[in-house]
C-alpha positions as CSV (number, residue, x, y, z in Angstrom):
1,X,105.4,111.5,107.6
2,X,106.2,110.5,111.4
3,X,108.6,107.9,111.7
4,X,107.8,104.9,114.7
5,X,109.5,104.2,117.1
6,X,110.2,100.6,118.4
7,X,108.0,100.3,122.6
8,X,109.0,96.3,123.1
9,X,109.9,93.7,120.3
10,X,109.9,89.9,120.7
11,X,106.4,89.2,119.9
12,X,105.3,86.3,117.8
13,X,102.7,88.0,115.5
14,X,101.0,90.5,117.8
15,X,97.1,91.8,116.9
16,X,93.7,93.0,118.2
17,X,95.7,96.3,120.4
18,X,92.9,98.0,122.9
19,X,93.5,100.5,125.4
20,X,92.0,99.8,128.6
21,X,93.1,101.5,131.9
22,X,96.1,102.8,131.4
23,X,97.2,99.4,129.0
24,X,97.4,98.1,126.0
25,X,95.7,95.0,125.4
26,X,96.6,92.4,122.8
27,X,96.9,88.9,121.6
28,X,99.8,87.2,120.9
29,X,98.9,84.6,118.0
30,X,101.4,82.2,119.1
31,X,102.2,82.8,122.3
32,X,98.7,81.8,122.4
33,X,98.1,84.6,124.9
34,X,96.3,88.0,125.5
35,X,98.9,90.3,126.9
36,X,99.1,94.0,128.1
37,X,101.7,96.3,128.5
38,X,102.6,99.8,129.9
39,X,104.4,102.8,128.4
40,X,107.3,102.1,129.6
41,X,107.0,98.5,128.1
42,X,106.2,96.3,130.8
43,X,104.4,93.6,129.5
44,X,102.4,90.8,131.8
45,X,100.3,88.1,130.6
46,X,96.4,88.3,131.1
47,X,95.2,84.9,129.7
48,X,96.8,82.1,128.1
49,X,94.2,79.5,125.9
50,X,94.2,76.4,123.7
51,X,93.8,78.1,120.5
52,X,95.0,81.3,118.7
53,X,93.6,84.6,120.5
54,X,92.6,87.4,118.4
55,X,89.8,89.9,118.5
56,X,89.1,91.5,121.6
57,X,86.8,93.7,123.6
58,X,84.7,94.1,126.8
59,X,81.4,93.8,128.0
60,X,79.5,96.5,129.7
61,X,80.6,94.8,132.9
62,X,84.0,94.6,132.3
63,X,84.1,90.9,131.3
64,X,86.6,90.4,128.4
65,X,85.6,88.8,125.1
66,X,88.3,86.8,123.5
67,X,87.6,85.6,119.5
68,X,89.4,81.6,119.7
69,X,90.7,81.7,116.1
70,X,91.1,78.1,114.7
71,X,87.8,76.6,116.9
72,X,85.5,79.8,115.5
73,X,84.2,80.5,119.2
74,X,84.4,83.8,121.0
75,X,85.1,83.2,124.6
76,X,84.2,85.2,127.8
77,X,86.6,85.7,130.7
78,X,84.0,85.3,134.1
79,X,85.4,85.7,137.8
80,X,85.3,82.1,138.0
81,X,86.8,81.4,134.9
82,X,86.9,80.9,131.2
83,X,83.7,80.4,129.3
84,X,82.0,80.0,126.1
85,X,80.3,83.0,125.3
86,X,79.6,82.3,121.2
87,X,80.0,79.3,118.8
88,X,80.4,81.3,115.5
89,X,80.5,77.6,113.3
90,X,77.7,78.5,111.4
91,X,78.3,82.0,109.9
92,X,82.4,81.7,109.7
93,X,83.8,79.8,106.9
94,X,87.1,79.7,108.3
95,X,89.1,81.0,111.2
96,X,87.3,83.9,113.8
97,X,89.6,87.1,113.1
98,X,89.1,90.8,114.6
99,X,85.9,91.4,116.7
100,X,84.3,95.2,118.1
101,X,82.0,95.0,120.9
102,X,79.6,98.3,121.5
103,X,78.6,99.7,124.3
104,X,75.6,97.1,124.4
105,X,78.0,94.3,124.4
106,X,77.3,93.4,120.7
107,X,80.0,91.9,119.3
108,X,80.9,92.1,115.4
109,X,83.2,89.2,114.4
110,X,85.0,88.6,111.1
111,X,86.7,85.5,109.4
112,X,89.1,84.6,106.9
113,X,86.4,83.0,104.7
114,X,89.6,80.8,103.0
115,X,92.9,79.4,103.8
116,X,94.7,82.3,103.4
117,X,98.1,81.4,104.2
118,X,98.1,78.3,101.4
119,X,96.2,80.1,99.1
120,X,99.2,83.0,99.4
121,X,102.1,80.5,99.3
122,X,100.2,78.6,96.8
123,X,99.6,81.5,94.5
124,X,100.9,84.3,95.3
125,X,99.0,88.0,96.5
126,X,97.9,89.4,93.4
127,X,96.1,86.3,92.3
128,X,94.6,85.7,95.7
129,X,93.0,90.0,95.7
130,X,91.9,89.0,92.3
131,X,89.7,86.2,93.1
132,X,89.1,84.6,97.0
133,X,86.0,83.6,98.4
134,X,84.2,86.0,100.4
135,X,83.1,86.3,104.5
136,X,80.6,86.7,106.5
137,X,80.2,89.0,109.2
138,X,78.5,87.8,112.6
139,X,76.9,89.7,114.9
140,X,77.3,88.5,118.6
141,X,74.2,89.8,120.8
142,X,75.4,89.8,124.8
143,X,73.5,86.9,125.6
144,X,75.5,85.3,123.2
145,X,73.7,84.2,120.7
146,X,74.8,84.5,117.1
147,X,73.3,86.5,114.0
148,X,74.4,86.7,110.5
149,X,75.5,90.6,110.3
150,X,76.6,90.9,106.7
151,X,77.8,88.8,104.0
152,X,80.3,88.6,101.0
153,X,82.6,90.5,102.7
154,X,86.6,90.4,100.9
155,X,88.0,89.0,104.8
156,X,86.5,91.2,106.7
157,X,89.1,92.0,109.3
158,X,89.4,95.5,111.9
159,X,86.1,97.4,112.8
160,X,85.4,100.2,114.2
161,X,82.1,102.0,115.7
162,X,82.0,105.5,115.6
163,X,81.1,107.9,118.9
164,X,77.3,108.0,118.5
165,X,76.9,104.0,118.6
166,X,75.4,104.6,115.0
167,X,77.8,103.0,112.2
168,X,80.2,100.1,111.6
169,X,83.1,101.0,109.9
170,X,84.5,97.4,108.6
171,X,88.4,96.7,106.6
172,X,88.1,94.7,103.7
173,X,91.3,93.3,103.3
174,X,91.4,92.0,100.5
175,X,89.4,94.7,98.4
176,X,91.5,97.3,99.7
177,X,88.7,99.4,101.0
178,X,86.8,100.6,104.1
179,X,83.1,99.6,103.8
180,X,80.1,101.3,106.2
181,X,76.9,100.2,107.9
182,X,74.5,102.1,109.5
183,X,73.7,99.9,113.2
184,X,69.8,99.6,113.9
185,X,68.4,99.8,117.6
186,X,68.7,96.0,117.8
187,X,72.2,95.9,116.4
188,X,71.1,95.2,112.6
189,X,73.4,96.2,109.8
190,X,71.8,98.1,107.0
191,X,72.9,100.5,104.0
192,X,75.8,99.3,103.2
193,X,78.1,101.4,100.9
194,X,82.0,102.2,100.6
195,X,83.4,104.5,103.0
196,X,87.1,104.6,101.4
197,X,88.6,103.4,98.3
198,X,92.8,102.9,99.8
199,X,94.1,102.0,96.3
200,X,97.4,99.2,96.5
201,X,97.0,99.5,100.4
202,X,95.1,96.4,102.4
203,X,93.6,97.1,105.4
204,X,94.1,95.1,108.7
205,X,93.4,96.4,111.7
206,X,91.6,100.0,112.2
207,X,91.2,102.6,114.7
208,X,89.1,106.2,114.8
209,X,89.9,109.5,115.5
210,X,88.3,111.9,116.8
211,X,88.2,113.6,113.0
212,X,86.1,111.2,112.0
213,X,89.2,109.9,110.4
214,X,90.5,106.3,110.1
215,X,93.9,104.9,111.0
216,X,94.4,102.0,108.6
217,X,97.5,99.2,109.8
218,X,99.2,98.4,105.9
219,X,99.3,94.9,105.6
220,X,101.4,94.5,102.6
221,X,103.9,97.7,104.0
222,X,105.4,99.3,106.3
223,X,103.0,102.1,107.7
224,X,100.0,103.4,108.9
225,X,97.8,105.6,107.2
226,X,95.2,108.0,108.5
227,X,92.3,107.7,105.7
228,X,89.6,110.6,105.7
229,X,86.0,109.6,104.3
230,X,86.7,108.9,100.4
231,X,90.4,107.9,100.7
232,X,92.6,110.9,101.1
233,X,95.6,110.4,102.9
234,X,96.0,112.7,105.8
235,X,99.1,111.6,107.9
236,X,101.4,108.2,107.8
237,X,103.3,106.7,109.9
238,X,106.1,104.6,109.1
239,X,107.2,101.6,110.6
240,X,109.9,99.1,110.4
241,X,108.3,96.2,108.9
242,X,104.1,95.6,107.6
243,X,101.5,96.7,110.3
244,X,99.0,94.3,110.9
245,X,97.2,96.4,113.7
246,X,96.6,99.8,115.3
247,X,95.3,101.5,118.4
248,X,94.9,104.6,119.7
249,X,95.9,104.9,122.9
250,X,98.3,107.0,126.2
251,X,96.9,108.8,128.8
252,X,95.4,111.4,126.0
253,X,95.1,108.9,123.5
254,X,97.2,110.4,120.8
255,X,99.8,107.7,121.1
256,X,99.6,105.5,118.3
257,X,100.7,102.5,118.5
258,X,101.3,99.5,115.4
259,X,101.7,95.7,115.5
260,X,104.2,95.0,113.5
261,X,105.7,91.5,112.2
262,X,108.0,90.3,109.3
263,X,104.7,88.7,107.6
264,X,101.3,87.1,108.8
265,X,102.4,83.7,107.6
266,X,102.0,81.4,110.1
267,X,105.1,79.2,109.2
268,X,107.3,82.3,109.3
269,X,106.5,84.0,112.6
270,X,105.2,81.2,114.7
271,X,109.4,80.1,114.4
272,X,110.6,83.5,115.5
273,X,109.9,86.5,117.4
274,X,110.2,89.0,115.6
275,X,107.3,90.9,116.0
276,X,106.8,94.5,117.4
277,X,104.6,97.0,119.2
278,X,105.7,100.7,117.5
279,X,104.6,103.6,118.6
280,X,104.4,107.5,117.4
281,X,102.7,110.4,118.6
282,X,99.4,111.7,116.4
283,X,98.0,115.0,116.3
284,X,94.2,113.8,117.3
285,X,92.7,112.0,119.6
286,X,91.1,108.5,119.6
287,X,87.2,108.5,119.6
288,X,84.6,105.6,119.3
289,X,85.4,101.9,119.7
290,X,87.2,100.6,120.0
């Protein structure tokens, strides 16, 4: 076990972490912002909106995608400015969450699919695994329009796409699993099947090594844990409060880095800043997307 340590604190409830040119992106929920900082923990502000930011990613030409939480729309950052680049109202049940964009500029978007937050104040977290609606998935072509990807998904939430462009690896929260899709030429999601089982851990955000191997952020603990095809633990990292994110990332992008908050209950961390970016150093590289 590697122990994290803290790179910058004062974050309201930080997610969707991407490395991009020597940065790490993210999204500030309620800052309502995407941010970046350095390794030395400079942070700068990239892009404030009216709605919650989460999900990020990049187009082939370098123009950001940003998932607007609470209005289900994915928006697109142009030189001119800020655009709509999806209306996901008709496959998301609830709010837009984490988003992966390939190197086509497809983008896969997940949703809560409930009220989570009054569902788990309401009734607590083992009754909400036990029984919750499920999600769909969309599937974001770089035009924009919108396709149904997948469906009755246990809140689908971080994705990742492996090296060869040819499977979706997808967090089901809820279910405490990592599920698989094989990706068709046109972007298609097929063959569905479980990839790991994570027993009492729930996924949130994901990122891939170049293993093969899965770095899962704990939702409901304090760590991250690198999950090999099947479940098997292979490393964790321990932080100082849940993970809700990770990201490979540093110059040789065997940094890890975790966003960490007290909880993901809106009432609680939209009042405080108490949220973190933590950081340790792994033993293999970042691959894939993204």
């Amino acid at each position: 076990m590697t122990k994290a340590g803290v790179l910058t604190e004062g974050l309201h409830f930080g997610e969707g972490p991407r490395w991009r040119d020597g940065r790490l992106w993210f999204s500030d929920f309620y800052d309502h912002a995407v941010k970046s900082i350095d390794s030395n923990g400079v942070t700068r502000t990239e892009l404030e909106i009216d709605d919650q930011p989460s999900g990020l990613g990049w187009l082939p030409d370098g123009r950001l995608l940003v998932v607007a939480m609470h209005r289900r729309r994915v928006l697109r950052v142009d030189p001119d400015g800020v655009h709509l680049h999806a209306d996901l109202a008709d496959v998301a049940s609830y709010h837009a969450n984490d988003m992966v964009v390939d190197a086509h500029g497809r983008a896969y978007v997940g949703n809560f699919g409930f009220p989570l937050d009054e569902a788990l104040k309401t009734r607590g977290v083992e009754s909400v695994i036990a029984d919750h609606p499920t999600a769909r998935l969309a599937r974001v072509a770089a035009d924009g329009s919108v396709h149904m990807a997948a469906m009755d998904l246990h809140f689908p939430n971080g994705m990742v796409i492996t090296p060869d462009g040819r499977t979706l690896i997808v967090a089901e929260t809820l279910a405490m699993r990592l599920t698989a899709f094989d990706i068709g030429p046109d972007g298609a999601l097929s063959n569905r099947r479980v990839w790991a089982t994570l027993g009492m851990r729930a996924p949130d955000g994901i990122c891939l090594d170049a293993n093969g191997h899965v770095w899962i952020a704990n939702a409901i603990a304090p760590e991250c844990v690198l999950v090999a095809p099947g479940g098997e633990i292979m490393a964790t990292v321990e932080t100082s409060q849940p993970s809700f994110a990770c990201m490979l990332g540093g110059d040789d992008r065997r940094t890890l880095f975790a966003m960490t908050a007290p909880s993901s209950v809106a009432d609680v961390v939209a009042t405080v800043r108490q949220g973190r970016i933590e950081c340790a150093e792994v033993r293999v590289h970042g691959a894939g997307r993204p």
